[in-house]
C-alpha positions in Angstrom: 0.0 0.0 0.0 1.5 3.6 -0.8 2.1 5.7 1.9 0.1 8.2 0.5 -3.0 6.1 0.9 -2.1 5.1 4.5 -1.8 8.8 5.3 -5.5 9.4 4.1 -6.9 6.4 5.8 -5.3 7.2 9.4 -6.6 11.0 8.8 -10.3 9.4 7.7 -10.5 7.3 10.7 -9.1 10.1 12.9 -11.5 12.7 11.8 -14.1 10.1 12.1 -13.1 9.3 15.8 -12.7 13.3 16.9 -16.4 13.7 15.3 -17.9 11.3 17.1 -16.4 12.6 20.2 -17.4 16.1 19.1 -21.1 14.5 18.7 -20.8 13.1 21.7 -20.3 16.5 23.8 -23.0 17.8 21.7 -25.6 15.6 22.6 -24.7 15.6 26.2 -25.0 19.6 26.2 -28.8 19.6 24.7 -30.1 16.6 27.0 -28.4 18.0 30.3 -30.6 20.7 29.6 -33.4 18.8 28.9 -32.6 15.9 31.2 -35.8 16.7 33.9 -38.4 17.0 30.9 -38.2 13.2 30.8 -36.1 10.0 31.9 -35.6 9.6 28.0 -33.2 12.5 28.2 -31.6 11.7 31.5 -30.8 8.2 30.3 -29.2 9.7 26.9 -27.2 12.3 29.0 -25.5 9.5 31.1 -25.0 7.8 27.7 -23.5 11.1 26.0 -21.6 11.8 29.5 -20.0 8.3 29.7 -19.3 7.8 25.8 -17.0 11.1 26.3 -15.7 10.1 29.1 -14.4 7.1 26.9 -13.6 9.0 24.6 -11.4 11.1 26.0 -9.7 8.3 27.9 -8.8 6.8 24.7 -7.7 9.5 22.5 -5.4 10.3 25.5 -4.1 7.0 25.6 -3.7 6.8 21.8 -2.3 10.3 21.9 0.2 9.6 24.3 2.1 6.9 22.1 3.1 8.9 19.7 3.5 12.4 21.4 2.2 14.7 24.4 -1.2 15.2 24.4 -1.8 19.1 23.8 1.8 19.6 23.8 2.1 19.0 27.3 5.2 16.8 29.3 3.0 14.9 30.7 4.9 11.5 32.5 4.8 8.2 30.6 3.8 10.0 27.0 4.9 10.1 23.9 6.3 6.5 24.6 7.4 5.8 20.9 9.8 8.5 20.1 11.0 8.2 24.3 11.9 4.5 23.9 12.6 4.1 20.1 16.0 2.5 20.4 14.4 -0.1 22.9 11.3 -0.5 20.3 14.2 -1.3 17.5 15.9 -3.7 20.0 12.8 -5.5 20.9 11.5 -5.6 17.4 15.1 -7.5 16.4 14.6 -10.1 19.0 10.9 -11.0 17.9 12.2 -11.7 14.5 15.1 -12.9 15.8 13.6 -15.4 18.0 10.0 -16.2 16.7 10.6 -16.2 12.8 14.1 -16.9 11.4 14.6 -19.8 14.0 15.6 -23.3 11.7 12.2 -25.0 12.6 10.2 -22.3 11.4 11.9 -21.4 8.6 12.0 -25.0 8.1 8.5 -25.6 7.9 7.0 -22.2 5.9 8.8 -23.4 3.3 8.6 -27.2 3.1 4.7 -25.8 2.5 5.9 -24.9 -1.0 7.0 -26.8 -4.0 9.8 -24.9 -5.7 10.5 -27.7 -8.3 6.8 -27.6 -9.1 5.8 -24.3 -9.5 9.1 -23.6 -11.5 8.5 -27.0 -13.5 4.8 -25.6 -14.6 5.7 -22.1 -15.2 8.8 -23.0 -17.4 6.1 -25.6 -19.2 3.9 -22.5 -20.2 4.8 -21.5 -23.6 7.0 -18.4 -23.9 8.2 -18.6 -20.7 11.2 -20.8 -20.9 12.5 -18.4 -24.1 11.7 -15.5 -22.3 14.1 -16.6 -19.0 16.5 -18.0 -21.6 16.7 -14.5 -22.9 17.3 -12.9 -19.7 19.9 -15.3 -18.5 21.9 -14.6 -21.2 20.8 -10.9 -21.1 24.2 -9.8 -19.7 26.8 -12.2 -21.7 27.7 -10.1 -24.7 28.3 -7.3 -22.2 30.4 -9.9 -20.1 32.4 -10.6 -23.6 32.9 -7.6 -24.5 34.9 -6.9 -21.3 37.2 -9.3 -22.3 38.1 -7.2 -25.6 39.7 -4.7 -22.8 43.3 -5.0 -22.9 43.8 -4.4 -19.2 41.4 -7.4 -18.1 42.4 -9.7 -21.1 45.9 -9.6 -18.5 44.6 -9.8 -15.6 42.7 -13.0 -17.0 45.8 -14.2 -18.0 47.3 -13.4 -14.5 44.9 -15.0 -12.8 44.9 -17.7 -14.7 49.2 -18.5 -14.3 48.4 -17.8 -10.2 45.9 -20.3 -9.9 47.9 -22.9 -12.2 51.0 -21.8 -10.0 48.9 -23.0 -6.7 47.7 -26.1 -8.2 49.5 -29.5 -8.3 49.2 -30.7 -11.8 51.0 -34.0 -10.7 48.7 -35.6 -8.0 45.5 -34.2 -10.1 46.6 -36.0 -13.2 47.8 -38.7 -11.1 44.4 -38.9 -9.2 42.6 -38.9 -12.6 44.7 -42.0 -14.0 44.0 -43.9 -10.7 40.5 -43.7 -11.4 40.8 -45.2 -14.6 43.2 -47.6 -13.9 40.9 -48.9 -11.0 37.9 -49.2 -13.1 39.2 -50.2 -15.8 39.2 -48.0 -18.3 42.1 -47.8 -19.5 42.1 -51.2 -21.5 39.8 -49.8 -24.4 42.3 -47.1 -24.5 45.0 -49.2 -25.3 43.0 -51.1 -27.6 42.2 -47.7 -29.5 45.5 -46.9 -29.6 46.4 -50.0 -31.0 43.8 -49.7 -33.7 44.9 -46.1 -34.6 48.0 -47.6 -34.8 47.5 -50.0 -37.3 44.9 -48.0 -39.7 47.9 -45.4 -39.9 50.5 -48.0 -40.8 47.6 -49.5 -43.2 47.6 -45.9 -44.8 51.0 -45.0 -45.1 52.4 -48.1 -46.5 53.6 -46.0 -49.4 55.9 -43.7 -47.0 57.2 -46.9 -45.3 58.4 -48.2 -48.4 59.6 -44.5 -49.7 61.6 -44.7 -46.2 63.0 -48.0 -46.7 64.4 -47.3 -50.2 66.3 -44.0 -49.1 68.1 -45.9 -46.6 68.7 -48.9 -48.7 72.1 -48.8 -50.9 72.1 -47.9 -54.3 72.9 -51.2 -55.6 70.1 -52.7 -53.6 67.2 -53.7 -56.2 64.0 -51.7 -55.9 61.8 -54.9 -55.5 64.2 -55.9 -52.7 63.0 -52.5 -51.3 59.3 -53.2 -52.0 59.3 -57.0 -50.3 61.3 -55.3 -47.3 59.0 -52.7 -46.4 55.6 -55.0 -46.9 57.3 -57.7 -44.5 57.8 -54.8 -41.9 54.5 -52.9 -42.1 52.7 -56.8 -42.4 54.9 -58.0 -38.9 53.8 -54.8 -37.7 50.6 -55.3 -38.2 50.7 -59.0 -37.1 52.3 -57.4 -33.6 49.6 -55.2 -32.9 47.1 -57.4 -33.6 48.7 -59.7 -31.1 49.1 -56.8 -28.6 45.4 -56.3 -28.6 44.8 -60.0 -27.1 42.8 -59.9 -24.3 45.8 -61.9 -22.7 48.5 -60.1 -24.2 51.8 -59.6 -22.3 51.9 -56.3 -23.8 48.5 -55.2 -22.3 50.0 -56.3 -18.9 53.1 -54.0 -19.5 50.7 -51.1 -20.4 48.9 -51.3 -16.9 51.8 -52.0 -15.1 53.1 -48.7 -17.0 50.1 -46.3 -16.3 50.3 -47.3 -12.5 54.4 -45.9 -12.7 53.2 -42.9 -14.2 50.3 -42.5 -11.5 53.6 -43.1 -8.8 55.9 -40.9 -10.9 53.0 -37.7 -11.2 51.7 -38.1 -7.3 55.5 -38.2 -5.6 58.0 -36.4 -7.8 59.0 -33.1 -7.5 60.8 -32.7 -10.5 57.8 -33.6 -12.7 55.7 -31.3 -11.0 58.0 -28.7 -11.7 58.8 -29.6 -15.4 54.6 -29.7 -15.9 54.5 -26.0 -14.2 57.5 -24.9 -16.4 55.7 -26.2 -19.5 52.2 -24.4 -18.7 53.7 -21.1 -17.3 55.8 -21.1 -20.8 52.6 -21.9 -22.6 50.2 -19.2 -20.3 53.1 -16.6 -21.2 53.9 -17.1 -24.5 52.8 -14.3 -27.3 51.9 -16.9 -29.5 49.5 -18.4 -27.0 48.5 -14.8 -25.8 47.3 -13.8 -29.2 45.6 -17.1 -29.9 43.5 -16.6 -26.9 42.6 -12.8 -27.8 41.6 -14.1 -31.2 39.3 -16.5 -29.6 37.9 -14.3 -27.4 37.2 -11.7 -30.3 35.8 -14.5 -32.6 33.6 -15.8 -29.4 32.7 -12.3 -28.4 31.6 -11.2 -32.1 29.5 -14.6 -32.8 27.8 -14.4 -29.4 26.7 -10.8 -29.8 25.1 -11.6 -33.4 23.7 -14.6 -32.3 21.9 -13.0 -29.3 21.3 -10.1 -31.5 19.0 -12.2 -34.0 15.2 -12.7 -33.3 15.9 -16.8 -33.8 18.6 -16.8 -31.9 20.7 -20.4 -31.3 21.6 -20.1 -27.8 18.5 -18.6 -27.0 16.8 -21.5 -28.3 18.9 -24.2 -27.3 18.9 -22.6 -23.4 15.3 -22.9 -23.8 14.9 -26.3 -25.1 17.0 -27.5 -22.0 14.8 -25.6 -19.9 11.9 -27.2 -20.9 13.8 -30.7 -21.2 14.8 -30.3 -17.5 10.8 -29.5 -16.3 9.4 -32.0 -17.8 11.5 -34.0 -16.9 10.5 -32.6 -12.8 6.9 -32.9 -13.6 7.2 -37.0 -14.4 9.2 -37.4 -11.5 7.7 -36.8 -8.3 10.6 -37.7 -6.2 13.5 -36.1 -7.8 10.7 -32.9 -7.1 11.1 -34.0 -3.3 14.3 -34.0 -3.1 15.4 -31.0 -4.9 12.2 -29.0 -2.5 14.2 -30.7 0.1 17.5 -29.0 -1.1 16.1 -25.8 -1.1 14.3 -26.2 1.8 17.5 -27.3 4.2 19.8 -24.4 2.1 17.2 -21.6 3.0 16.5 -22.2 6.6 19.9 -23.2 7.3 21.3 -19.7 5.0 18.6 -17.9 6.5 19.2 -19.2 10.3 22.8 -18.8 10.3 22.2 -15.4 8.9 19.6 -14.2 11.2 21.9 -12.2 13.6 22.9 -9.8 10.5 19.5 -9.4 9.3 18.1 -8.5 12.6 21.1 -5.9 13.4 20.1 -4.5 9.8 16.7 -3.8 11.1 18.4 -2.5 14.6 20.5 -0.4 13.0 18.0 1.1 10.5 15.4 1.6 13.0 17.9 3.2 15.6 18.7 6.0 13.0 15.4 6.8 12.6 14.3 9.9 14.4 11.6 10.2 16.9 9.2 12.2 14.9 10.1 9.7 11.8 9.4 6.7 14.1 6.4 7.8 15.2 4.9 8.2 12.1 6.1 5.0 10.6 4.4 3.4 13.0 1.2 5.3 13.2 0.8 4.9 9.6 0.7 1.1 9.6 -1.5 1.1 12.9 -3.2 4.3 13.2 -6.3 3.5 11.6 -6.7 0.3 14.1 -6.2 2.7 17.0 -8.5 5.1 15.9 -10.9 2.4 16.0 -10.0 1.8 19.9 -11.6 5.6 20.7 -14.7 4.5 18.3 -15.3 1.6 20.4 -14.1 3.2 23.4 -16.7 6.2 23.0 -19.6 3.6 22.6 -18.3 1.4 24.6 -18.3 4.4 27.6 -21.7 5.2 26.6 -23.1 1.8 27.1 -21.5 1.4 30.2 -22.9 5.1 31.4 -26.6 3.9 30.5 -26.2 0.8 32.5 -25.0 2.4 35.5 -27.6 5.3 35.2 -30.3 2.6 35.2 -29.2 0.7 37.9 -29.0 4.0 39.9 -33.0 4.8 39.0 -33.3 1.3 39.7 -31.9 1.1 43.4 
């Protein structure tokens, strides 16, 4: 609600209040006067008498929250601006302690199903292109910071500090062990073998070329010829043989990979030579302008492509979109889990956070002063205390006829 329209509902309510007091003085005027024509009156001026008596008692007691009634210092008035650091305090610690506890946190939001709703609003046409669009929004402004010459170093900086800090060895050696232990590495040694043998199938030509420059002059050409098909065919033979499931040679390869692995997880010196060999590469010109000319090509091709009403990315972000919730609307459980997730991340984030966030609201409030306190708060409940002198103005007056007649009555 606009504050605007608070500040004309409080003054409605107010008015409405004072007039009714206002009535209420004028009613009890005219039947005091008239109060010995007839008990009629005398009953309605114990009712206007009492109702401003109520009246009265209330606007002073609303009054007295927010200022001093008529301007006067009156003790234990204007209570809000007197004690507004102590409000902020004890506002703090009611959030604090009743609504960003874990448990509560925990269950306002295991009431809603993120996967869900996100799952059935991606699923409504247009909308999965329309967040694709936006997510990639900012990405040819991203790019384009990268054609800066001053960032396209400090990329390149960053990038020879954090290959500096890592060790290549045991990552690469950690990576082979994995393979080694399932398994893995056998149908690479059986591609290798097989790209070994379709290149010696192709190049038998070159094999025999080679052959007959190192042969002697007097050797006969078709000596050459037989020489060279015997070696790539006993080559080929050997390989084949290699690629037995059996094969000694398979045995040596394992046996090989797991000295590497010992080799790239223990040795200094080949951790050093591997850091030599990429800080070379990171700070080489030739590798520099390679990776500027990829980063123009990329930045140009992205900023057309988003550029274009059809774009490709944007299309292809929003086909995984939609592949990824339909994929959450069939299946209920990987729903529950993922609301699960979010769940546990936002009340624990929010829980752990909670001392921040309340001395935000502390600190806000506390630099608020008096008069602006005071009329925060009257704005937002004003209008329910102006309702406290209605009632308390009829209320008064009820009890004033009651007492009136039990006094004609005893």
């Amino acid at each position: 609600m606009r504050e605007a329209e608070q500040v004309r509902r409080v003054v409605t309510s107010r008015r409405f209040a004072t007039g009714l007091l206002v009535m209420m003085s004028v009613v009890f005027v005219i039947a005091s006067q008239r109060e010995t024509d007839s008990a009629g009156w005398a009953y309605l001026a114990a009712f206007a008498e009492a109702a401003m008596v109520g009246a009265l008692a209330d606007w002073f007691a609303v009054t007295a929250l927010f200022r001093h009634p008529l301007g006067l210092p009156i003790a234990h008035t204007a209570i809000i601006p007197n004690n507004k650091d102590r409000i902020a305090d004890s506002i703090a610690d009611f959030l604090e302690n009743n609504f960003m506890t874990r448990a509560v946190l925990s269950e306002e939001l295991g009431q809603i199903d993120f996967a869900g709703v996100t799952a059935q609003w991606l699923l409504v046409p247009g909308h999965s292109r329309q967040l694709a669009a936006r997510l990639l929004h900012t990405l040819p402004a991203s790019l384009t910071l990268l054609q800066d010459a001053q960032v396209r170093q400090f990329v390149v900086g960053g990038l020879q500090t954090t290959f500096s800090k890592l060790r290549l060895g045991p990552i690469l050696g950690a990576l082979l062990s994995v393979l080694v232990a399932e398994g893995r590495h056998q149908p690479v040694f059986d591609r290798l073998l097989v790209w070994a043998a379709d290149t010696l199938e192709r190049h038998r030509l070159l094999v025999y070329q080679k052959v007959a420059e190192k042969s002697p002059r007097w050797m006969p050409g078709r000596f050459d010829a037989h020489l060279a098909t015997r070696l790539v065919d006993e080559t080929l033979d050997m390989l084949a043989e290699m690629r037995a499931p059996d094969s000694d040679w398979r045995e040596k390869f394992s046996h090989t990979l797991h000295d590497w692995i010992s080799v790239l997880t223990t040795s200094e010196e080949m951790e050093q030579n591997m850091q030599d060999i990429v800080q070379q590469t990171l700070q080489h010109p030739l590798f520099v302008s390679y990776l500027e000319g990829v980063l123009d090509d990329v930045t140009g091709r992205v900023a057309l492509d988003l550029a274009a009403p059809d774009s490709f990315l944007v299309e292809q972000t929003a086909q995984c979109l939609e592949a990824m919730a339909e994929a959450l609307e069939r299946d209920a459980r990987m729903r529950t889990r993922i609301n699960l997730g979010i769940r546990r991340f936002g009340a624990t984030t929010i829980a752990q956070k909670r001392s921040q966030i309340v001395d935000l609201i502390r600190r806000v409030v506390r630099k608020w002063d008096a008069v602006t306190v005071s009329r925060k708060i009257e704005l937002y409940v004003g209008r329910d205390l102006q309702y406290i002198r209605i009632n308390g103005t009829l209320v008064g007056g009820l009890v004033g006829l009651l007492l009136h007649g039990a006094r004609a009555l005893f």
